[in-house]
N, C-alpha and C positions, 0 to 999 in steps of 0.2 A: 154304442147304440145297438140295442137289439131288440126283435122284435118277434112273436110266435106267428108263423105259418103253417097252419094244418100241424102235422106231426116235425115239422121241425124250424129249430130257430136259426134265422138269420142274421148272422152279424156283421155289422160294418165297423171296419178300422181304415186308420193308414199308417201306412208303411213302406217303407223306404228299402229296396234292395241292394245292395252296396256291391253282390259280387255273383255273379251267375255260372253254372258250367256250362261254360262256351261248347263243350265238346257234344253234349246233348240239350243243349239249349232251355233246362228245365230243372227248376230247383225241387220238383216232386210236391204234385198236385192238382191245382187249380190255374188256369190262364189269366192271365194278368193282360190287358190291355190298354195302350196307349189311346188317348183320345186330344188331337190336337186341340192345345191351348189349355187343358184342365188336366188337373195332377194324376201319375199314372195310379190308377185304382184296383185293389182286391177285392173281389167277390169269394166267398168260401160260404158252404154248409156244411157246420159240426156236424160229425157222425161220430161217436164212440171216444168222444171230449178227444179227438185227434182232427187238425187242420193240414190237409195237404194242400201246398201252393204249388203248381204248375208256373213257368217260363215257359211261352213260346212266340214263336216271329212269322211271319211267312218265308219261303224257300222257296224263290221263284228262280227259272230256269230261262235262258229264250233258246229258239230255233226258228233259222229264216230257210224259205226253199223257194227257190223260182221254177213257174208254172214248166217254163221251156231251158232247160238246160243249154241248147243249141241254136236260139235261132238265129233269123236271117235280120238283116238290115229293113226296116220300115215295122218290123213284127211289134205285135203288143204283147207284154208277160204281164204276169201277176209275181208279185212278192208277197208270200205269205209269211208272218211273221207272230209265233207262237210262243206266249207264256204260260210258263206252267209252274203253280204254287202244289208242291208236297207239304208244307207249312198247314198247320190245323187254326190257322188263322188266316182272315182277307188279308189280301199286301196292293198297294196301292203305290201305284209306278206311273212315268214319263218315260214313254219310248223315241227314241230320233234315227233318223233313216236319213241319211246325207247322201244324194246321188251320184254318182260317179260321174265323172264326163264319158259320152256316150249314152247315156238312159235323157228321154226330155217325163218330165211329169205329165200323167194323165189324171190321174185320179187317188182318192185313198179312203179307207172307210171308217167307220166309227169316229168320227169325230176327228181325224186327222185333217191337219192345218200344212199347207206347203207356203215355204218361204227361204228366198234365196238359193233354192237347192237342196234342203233341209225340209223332211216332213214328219212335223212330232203330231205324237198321241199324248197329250196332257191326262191327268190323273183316271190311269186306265186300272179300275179295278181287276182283281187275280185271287178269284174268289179260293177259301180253303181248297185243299183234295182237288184242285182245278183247273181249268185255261183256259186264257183266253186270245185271241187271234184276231191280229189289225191285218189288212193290205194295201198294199200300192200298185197302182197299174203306172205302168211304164211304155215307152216306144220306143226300141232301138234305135239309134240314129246314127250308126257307124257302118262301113261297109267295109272295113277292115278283117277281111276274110284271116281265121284261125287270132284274132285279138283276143283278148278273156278279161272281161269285166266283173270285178267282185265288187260287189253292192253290201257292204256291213250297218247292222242296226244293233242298238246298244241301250240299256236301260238302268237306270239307279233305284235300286229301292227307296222306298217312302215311308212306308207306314210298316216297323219302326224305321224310323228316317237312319240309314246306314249311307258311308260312303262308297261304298262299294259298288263300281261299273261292273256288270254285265253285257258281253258282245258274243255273237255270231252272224256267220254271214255266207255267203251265195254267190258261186261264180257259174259266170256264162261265158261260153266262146261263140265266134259269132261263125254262121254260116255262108258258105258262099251261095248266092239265091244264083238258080238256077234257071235254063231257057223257059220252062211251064210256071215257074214263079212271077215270071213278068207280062 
C-alpha cells in the first residue's frame, strides 16, 4: 500500500525481523514499535529509493534514596524511587517495594497500592530521554540503636515485555533518639 503525502510517499509493509544487534539495539533506521495485542509494525519514509529501519527499546534504570539516612525510632522517611529511560522510546514498567521488618506503611504516591508488606506501582510509564519517580513514606518502628535497614525496590520492563529484573536499594541505620528528642 502506498500512498502520496505532500512531497513524499508513504509506504506500508510487514515484516518480520528474525535477528537484531543486541549490542546497539538497532538495525539502522526507523523505530519499530511494539503495540500490545497487534503485530509489531514498520513505519518508513523513502528518501533517495533507500529505507532505513531503526530497532529500539527503552533502557530504563532505577535509583532508590531515603529522605534520612539515620534516623531515630518513631521518624517518618520518604523513599524516593527513580526511573530513568535513556531508551528513544516510552518503556512501561511495574515497580514493587517489599518492606523490611522495621518500616510500618504510611503512604505512597502515583498510584501505588500497599498490600501485605508489598507496595507496587502497576503500569508506570518511563517516558523517552526520561524519569519518572514513585514514593513511599514510611515510620520507623525499631529502636534498635546502630540496626541498618535496607529497603530494596525492583522493576521488570514491559513494553518490550523483557525478563529482565532490575533492583536498587537504600539502607538506614537507626539512631539512638536522644534526651531533647523525647
Amino acid at each position: 500500500i502506498s500512498r502520496e503525502l505532500a512531497t513524499a510517499t508513504v509506504v506500508e509493509f510487514e515484516s518480520e525481523i528474525t535477528t537484531v544487534d543486541t549490542d546497539t539495539n538497532k538495525t539502522e533506521g526507523y523505530q519499530l514499535e511494539k503495540i500490545e495485542g497487534l503485530p509489531l509494525t514498520i513505519t518508513a519514509v523513502v528518501a533517495n529509493n533507500v529505507i532505513k529501519v531503526y530497532y529500539s527499546k527503552p533502557d530504563i534504570s532505577i535509583e532508590k534514596t531515603a529522605s534520612d539516612a539515620t534516623p531515630s525510632a518513631g521518624d517518618t522517611i520518604t523513599y524516593t524511587i527513580t526511573l530513568t529511560n535513556s531508551g528513544k522510546v516510552n518503556g512501561t514498567t511495574t515497580v514493587t517495594d517489599t518492606l523490611p521488618e522495621g518500616l510500618t506503611f504510611v503512604s505512597a504516591d502515583n498510584g501505588g497500592t500497599y498490600l501485605d508488606g508489598t507496595v507496587t506501582w502497576s503500569n508506570i510509564e518511563v517516558p523517552a530521554n526520561g524519569a519518572k519517580t514513585v514514593t513511599v513514606t514510611v515510620t520507623v518502628n525499631t529502636n534498635k540503636v546502630g540496626a541498618t535497614i535496607t529497603n530494596t525496590a525492583l522493576f521488570s520492563e514491559g513494553t518490550p515485555t523483557t525478563s529482565e529484573i532490575k533492583t536498587d536499594n537504600a539502607t538506614i541505620t537507626i539512631n539512638e533518639i536522644t534526651a531533647t528528642e523525647i
